[in-house]
N, C-alpha and C positions, 0 to 999 in steps of 0.2 A: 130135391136132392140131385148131384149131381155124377152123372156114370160115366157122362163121356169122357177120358183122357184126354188131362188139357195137355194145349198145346199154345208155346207163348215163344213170337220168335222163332216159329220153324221147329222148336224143341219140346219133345214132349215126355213129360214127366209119369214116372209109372208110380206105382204102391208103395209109400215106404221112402219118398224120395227126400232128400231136403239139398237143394241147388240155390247157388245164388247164379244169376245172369244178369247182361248186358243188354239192355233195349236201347238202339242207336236213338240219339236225336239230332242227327247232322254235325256237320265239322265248325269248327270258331275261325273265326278269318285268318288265324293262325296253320290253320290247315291241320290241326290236331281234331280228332275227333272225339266230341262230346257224348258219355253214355248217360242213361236210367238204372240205376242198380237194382234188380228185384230180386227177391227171396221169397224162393216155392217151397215149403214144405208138407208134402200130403201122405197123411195117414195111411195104413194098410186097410180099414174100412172106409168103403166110400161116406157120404155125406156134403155136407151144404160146402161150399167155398165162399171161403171170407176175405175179401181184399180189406186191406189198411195202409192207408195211405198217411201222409205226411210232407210236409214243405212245398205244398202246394203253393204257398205264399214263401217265398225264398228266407225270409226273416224271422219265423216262428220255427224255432229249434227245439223245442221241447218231443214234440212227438217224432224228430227223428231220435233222441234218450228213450222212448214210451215204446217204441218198435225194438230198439236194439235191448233192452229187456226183457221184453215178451219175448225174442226170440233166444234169448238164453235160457230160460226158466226149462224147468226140468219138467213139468209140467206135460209141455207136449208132447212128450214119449208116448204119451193117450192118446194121441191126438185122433180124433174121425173126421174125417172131409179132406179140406183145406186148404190153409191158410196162404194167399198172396199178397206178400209184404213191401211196399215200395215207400223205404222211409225219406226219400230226398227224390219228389217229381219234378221239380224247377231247380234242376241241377242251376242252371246262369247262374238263379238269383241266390241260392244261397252260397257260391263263390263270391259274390260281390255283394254281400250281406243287403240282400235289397227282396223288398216283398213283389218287386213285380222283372219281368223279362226283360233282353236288352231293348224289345222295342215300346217298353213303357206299359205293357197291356198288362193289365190283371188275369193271371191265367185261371181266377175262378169266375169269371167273367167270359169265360173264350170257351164253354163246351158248349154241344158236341164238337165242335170243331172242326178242320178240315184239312183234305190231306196236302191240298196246293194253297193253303191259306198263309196266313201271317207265321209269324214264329209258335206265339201263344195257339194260333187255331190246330198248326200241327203237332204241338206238344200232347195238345187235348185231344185229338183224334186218334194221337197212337196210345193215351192213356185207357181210351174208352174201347178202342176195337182189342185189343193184346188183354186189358186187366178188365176192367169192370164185368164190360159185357158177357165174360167167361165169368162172370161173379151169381154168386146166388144172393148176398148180403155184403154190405161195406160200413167202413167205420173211418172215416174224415179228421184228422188232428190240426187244430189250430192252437193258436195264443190267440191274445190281443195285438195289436197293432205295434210298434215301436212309440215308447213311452205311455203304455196303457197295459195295465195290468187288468185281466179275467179271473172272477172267480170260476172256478171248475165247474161245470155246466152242459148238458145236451139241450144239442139246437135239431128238431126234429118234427118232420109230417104227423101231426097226433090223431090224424084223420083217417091214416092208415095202419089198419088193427098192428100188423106183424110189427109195425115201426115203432110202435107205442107199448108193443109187447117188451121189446126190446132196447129201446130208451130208458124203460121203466128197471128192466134188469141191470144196466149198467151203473146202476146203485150210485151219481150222481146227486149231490143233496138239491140241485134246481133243474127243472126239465124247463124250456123256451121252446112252447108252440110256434113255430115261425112258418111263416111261408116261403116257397120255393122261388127261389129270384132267379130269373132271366139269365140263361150262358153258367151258372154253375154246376160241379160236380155235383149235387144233390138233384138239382131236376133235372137232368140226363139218365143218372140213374135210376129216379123214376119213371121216367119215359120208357126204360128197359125193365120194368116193372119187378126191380131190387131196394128192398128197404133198405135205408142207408141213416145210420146217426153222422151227425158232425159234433166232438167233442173240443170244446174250448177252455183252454186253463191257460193260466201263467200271462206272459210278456214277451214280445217280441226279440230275438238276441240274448233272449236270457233263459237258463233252466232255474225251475221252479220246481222243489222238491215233491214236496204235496202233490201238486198238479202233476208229477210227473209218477208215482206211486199209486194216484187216485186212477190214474190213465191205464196205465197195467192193469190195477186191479179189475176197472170195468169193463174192459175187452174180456180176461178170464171168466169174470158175469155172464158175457155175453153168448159168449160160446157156449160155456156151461148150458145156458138157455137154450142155443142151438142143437142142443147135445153131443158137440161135437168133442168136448172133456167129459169125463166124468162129473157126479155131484162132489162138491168138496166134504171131505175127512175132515176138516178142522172144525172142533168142537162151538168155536167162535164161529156162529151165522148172524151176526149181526146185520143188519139190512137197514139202510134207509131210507126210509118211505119217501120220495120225492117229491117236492111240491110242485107242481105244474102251474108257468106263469104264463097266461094269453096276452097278456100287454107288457111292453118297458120301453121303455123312452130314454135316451140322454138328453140329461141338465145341460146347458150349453153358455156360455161366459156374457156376463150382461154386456162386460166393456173388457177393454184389453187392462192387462195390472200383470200382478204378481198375487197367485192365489195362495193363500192359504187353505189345509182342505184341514175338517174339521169332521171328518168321519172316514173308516180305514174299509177296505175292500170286505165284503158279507157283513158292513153292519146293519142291525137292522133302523127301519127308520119310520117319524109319522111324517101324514101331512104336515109341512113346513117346518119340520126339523132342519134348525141348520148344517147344510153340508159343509159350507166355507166361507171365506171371503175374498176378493178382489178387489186388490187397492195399488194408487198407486206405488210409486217407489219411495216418496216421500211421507206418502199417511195421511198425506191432503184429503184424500177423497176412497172411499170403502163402499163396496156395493157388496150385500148379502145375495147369498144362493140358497133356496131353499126346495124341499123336495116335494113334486108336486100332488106326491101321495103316497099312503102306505107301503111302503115293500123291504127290499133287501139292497143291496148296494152290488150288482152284480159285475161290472167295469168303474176303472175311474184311470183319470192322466197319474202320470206320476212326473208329469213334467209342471214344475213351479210357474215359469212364463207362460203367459195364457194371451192368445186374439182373441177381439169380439166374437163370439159364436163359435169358439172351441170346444169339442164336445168336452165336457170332466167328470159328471156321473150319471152313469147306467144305472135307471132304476127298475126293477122287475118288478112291477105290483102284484103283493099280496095284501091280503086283510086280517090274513091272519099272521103277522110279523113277529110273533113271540115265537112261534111254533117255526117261523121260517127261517129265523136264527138260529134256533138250537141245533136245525140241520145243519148247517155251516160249521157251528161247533163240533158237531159230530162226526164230520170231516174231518177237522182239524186232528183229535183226537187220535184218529183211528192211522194218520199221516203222516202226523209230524216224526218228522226223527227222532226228537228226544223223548218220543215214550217207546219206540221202538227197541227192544232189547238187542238183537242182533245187530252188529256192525256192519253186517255184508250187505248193503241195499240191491243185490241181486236174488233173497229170497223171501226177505219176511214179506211182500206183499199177495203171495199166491196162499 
């Protein structure tokens, strides 16, 4: 838990406060200066502090919609701890609709970072010294790639109790054991010894409804967990028990063609189910894809034109594939808009 009075940018925020601020990240050759938009909002009881982040890859727009929700919800008027919201960290890239800086870097590749380094090094440095490292717990929003759609999903340390307490509550229908790669925002803030999920839904450039409902809702989860809301009042506790996948692999394109795909994102799938085919433009020549073993369809392109060795689908092995469906389904269900009775998609998900 945290007592001491943050302070971010020289400003510090008392009991009770909710501020949006300006974190510089230097000027554009234009001579106009470039900010970080964050949103502090912290409760009159103290408690954990949660950063959430968003557009760390400039091209995945969904969790800057996932944040500007959360922070409408009436919800937080409960609020204990709190919440540091930074839904657009690569400001460049999402001006020039691009998942990486103007100097080509992946900025989830560039922490800790530094403070005389590259662009991306000192984006990551004033992300990690100003927000994280004031952080008790964090929650990472991604998509999939441009032209690669994600089913909704946490990517998360399962090795570390609190992370897996936590993963587990954000009521996701597939958890993705992964390990911590070299220069990103998850193994920095493990190194600062903060559990941290990374959530993945949707598509690159695109908002995804579900994924973007599903996203609200499990940060609420999460908190809840943290005790930093209340337990929810609504009658409906439906919960779904998440399946935890230690393997997945993408399928990747035998030869260059025009694929057709022959199985749609969370289906479930056997060994050697076909996913699709690749052929070329004329029907001369067809090469079959097939899955190299049980599981769920976790990613896939949504792009028709395919090169040799393009990845097209994510498969997460399970074994038990009937059971890992129904979770998907039960996604589906609990998301979609059209079972959702209210028109206002700023409340039915709390």
């Amino acid at each position: 838990m945290a007592h001491k009075p943050l302070t971010i940018n020289g400003i510090t925020f008392a009991p009770g406060t909710s501020k949006t601020i300006e974190l510089p990240v230097g000027r554009l050759y234009t001579h106009a200066p470039m900010t970080m938009p964050v949103h502090v909002i912290t409760g009159k009881k103290s408690g954990p502090r949660l950063f959430i982040s968003a557009a760390i890859h400039g091209d995945e727009i969904n969790g800057v919609e996932i944040i500007r929700r959360l922070l409408k919800s009436s919800v937080l008027k409960r609020l204990r701890g709190t919440i540091i919201a930074v839904p657009i960290v690569n400001v460049h890239g999402l001006i020039n609709h691009s998942r990486y800086l103007p100097d080509r870097r992946d900025l989830n590749r560039s922490f800790p970072g530094s403070e005389k380094g590259s662009i991306a090094a000192r984006l990551a440095h004033l992300l990690m010294s100003e927000i994280v490292s004031q952080s008790t717990h964090g929650i990472d929003l991604h998509t999939g790639a441009i032209h690669r759609s994600n089913l909704p999903q946490i990517r998360a340390n399962l090795d570390d109790e609190e992370t897996d307490r936590l993963a587990r509550a954000f009521n996701a229908p597939v958890i993705i054991s992964s390990n911590l790669r070299d220069g990103s925002l998850r193994e920095s803030a493990a190194e600062h010894g903060i559990p941290m999920l990374l959530y993945e839904a949707g598509e690159a450039l695109r908002f995804d409804e579900v994924s973007i409902r599903a996203g609200v809702k499990g940060i609420v989860n999460v908190m809840r967990t943290l005790e930093m809301l209340p337990p929810s009042r609504s009658r409906s506790k439906k919960h779904i028990e998440p399946l935890v996948a230690r393997a997945s692999s993408w399928v990747r394109a035998p030869d260059s063609g025009i694929l057709r795909a022959m199985v749609a994102l969370g289906s479930r799938v056997k060994k050697d189910t076909l996913l699709g085919m690749v052929a070329d433009p004329f029907g001369e020549t067809e090469m079959e894809i097939t899955s190299p073993y049980n599981g769920i369809v976790i990613g896939r392109t949504n792009l028709p034109l395919v090169n040799e060795g393009d990845a097209l689908f994510h498969i997460a092995r399970f074994e038990r594939v009937i059971e890992a469906a129904h979770k998907v389904d039960e996604l589906n269900e609990e998301h979609s808009p059209e079972v959702i009775s209210s028109p206002n998609p700023e409340s039915p998900i709390i």
